[in-house]
C-alpha positions as CSV (number, residue, x, y, z in Angstrom):
1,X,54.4,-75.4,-43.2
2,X,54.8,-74.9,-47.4
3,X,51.6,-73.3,-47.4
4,X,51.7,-71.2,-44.1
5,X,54.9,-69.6,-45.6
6,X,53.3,-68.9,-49.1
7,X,49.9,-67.5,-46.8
8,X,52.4,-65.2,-44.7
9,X,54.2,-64.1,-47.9
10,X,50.8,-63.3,-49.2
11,X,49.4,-61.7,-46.1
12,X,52.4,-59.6,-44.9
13,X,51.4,-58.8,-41.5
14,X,54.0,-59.1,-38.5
15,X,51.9,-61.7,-36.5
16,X,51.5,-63.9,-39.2
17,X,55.2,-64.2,-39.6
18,X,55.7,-64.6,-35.6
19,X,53.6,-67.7,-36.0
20,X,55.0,-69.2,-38.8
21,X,58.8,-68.3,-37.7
22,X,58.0,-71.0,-34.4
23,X,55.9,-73.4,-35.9
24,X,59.0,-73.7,-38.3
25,X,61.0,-73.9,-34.9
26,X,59.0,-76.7,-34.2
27,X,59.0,-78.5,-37.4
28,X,62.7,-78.5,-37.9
29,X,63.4,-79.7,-34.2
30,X,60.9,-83.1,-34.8
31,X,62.7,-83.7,-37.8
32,X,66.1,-83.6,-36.2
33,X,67.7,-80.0,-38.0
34,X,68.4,-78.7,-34.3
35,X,70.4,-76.1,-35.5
36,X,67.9,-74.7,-37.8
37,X,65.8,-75.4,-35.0
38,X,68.1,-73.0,-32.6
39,X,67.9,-70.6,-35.6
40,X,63.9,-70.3,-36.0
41,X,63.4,-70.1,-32.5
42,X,65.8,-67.2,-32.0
43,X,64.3,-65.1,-34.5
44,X,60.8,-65.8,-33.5
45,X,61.7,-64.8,-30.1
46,X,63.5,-61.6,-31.7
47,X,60.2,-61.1,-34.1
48,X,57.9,-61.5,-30.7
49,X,59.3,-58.9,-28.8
50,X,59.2,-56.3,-31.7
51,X,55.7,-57.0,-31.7
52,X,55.6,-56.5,-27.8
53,X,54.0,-60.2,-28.2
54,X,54.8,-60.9,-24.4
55,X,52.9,-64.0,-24.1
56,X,54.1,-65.5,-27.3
57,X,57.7,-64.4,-26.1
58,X,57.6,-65.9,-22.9
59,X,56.3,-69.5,-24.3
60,X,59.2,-69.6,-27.6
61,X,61.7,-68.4,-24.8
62,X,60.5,-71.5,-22.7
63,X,62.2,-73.8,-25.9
64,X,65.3,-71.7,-26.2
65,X,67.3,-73.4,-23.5
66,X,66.6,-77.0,-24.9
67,X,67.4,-75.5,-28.4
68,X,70.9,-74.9,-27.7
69,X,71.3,-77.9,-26.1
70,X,70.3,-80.1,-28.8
71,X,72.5,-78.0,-31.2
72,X,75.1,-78.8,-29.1
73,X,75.5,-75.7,-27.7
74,X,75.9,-76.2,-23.7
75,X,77.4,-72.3,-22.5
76,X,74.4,-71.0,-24.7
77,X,72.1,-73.2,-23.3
78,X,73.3,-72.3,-19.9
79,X,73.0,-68.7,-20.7
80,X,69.4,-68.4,-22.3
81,X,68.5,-70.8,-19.1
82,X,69.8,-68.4,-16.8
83,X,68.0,-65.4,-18.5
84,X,64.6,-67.3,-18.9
85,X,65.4,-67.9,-14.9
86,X,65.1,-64.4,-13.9
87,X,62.8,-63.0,-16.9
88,X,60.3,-65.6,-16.1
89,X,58.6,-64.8,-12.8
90,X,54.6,-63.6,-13.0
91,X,52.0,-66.6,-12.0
92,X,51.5,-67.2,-16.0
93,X,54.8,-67.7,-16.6
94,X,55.2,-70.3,-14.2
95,X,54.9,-73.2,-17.1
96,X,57.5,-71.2,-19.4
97,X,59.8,-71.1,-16.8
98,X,59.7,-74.6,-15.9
99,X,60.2,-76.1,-19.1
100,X,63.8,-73.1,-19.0
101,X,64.6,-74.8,-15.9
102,X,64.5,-78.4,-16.7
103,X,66.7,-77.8,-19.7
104,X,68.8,-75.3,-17.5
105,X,69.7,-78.2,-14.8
106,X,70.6,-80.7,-17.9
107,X,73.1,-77.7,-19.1
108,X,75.1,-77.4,-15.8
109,X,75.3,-80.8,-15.6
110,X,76.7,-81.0,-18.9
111,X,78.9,-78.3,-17.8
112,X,80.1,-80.1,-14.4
113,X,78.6,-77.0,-13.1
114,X,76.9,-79.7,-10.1
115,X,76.4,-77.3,-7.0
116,X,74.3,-74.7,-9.3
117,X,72.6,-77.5,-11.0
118,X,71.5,-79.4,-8.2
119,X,70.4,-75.6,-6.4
120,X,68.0,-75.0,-9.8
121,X,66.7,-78.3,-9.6
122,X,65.5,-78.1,-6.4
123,X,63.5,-75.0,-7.8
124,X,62.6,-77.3,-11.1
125,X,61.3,-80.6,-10.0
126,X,58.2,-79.0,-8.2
127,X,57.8,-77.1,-11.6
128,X,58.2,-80.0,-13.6
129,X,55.6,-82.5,-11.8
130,X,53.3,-79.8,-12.1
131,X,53.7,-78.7,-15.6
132,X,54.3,-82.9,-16.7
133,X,58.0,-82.2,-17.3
134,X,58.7,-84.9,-15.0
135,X,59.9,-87.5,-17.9
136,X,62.2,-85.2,-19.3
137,X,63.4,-83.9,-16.0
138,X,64.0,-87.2,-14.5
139,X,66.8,-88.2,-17.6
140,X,68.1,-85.2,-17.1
141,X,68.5,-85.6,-13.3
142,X,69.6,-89.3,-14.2
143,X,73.1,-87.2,-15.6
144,X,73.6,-85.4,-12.4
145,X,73.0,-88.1,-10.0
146,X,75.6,-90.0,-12.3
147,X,77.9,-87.4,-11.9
148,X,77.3,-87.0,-7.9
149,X,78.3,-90.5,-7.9
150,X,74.9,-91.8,-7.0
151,X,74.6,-94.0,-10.2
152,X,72.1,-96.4,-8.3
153,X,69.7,-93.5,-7.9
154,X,70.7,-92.5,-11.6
155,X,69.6,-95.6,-13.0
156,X,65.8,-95.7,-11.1
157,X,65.5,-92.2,-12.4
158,X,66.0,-93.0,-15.5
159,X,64.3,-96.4,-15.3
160,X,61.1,-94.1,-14.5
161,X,61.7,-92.1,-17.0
162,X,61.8,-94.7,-20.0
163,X,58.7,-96.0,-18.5
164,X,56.9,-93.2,-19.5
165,X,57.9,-93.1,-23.3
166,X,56.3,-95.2,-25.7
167,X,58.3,-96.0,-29.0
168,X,59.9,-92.7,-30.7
169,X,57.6,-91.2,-33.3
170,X,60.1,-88.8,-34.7
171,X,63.8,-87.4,-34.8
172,X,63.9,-85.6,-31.4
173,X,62.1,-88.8,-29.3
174,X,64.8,-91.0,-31.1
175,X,67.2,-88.9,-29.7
176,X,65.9,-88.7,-26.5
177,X,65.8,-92.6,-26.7
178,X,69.6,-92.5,-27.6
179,X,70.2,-90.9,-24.8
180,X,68.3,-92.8,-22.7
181,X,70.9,-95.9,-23.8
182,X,74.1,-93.5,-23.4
183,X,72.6,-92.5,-19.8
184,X,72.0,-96.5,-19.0
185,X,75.5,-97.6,-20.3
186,X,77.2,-95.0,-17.8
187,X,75.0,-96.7,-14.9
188,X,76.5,-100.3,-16.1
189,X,79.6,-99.0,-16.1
190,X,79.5,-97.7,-12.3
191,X,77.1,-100.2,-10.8
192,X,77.9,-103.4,-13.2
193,X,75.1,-105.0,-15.8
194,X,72.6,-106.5,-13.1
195,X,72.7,-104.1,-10.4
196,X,72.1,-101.5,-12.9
197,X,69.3,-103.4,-15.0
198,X,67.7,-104.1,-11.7
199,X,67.8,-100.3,-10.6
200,X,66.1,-99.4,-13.7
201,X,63.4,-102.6,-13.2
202,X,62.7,-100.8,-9.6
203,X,62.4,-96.9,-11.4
204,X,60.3,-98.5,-13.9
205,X,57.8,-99.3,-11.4
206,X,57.9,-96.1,-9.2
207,X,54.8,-94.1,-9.0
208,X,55.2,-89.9,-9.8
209,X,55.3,-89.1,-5.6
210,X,58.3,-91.2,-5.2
211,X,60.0,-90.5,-8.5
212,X,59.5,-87.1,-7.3
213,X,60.9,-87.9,-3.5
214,X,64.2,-89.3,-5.2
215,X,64.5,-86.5,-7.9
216,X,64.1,-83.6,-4.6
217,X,66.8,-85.9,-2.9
218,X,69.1,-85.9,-5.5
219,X,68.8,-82.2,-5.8
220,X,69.2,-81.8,-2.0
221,X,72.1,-83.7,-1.5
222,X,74.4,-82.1,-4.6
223,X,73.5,-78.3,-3.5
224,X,76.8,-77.9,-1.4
225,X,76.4,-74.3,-2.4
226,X,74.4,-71.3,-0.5
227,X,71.6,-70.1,-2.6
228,X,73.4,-66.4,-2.8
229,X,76.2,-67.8,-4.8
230,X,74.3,-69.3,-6.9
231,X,71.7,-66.7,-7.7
232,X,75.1,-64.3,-8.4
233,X,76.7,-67.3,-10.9
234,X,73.2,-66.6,-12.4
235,X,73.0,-63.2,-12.7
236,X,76.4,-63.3,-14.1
């Protein structure tokens, strides 16, 4: 990154500086400065569409959502995932806008914001399978079964999830580790120790059509809300 910065001082073009702006996005969020992170991102975003760099927009828009929320920023995080939700609608965008949804339906969750949450991830989960969001969609549906009181649904969702992850290689899997463990002590808390550690045995050992079955369900069962409402809350 030192010497892609010293190359884009040398070289001056716009482009060149679009690229390094994100890469140092990235950099920042592995090594755990999200708010420098949420920073890097925002003006690469800004930088793109000066360029009219509308492929390179849509894919650092696709991180903004998860950006806020790791800086711990959940109304941002609900508004950039609302945006990305109606910006990112062509065929090509269709993997942008699924990685804007999956952190979209963690942020109303945070939010207690369950009705709108639950009515984008029933839009998300197909995304996610497809685009192999599913591991990261599936902790962040563990929070809103939790908080629809279906904490033994919670915990084989995220039981599937950890399966996935092998050990954490850098600052944001350590967090997503941590809270993995947060996520699994609320389950213990509703269900008890056991029932809990055996609902996570039984999502450890579902297969991708059935984690995706209870994910849908979840999403299903929590969207009290007509779509029209929800759309508006959006648009808002």
């Amino acid at each position: 990154l030192s010497e892609a910065r010293l190359l884009t001082q040398q070289i001056a073009h716009p482009k060149a500086q679009l690229i390094e702006a994100f890469h140092a996005g990235h950099v920042a969020m592995f090594c755990g400065d999200m708010d420098l992170h949420l920073r890097r991102m925002t003006d690469a975003l800004a930088l793109a569409r000066r360029l009219g760099a509308s492929r390179a927009a849509c894919y650092i828009q696709s991180f903004l959502p998860g950006a806020a929320l790791l800086a711990g920023d959940v109304p941002l995080a609900i508004s950039l995932g609302s945006q990305a939700a109606l910006e990112l609608r062509e065929p090509y965008q269709r993997r942008y806008l699924a990685a804007a949804l999956v952190d979209l339906v963690r942020a109303l969750a945070e939010a207690g914001e369950l009705d709108r949450s639950c009515h984008e991830a029933i839009k998300a989960v197909p995304l996610a399978w497809e685009y192999g969001f599913q591991t990261e969609l599936a902790r962040h549906m563990a929070l809103l079964a939790l908080r629809l009181d279906r904490a033994a649904d919670a915990a084989t969702l995220l039981g599937y999830a950890t399966s996935q992850r092998a050990a954490p290689r850098n600052a944001l899997e350590i967090r997503c580790r941590t809270d993995c463990d947060a996520l699994r002590q609320m389950a213990e808390c509703s269900l008890g120790p056991s029932l809990a550690r055996a609902a996570l045995d039984a999502g450890g050992r579902l297969d991708d059509s059935t984690a995706f079955a209870l994910a849908i369900s979840i999403a299903d069962s929590g969207s009290s809300s007509d779509p029209a409402s929800a759309t508006k809350s959006s648009d808002a």
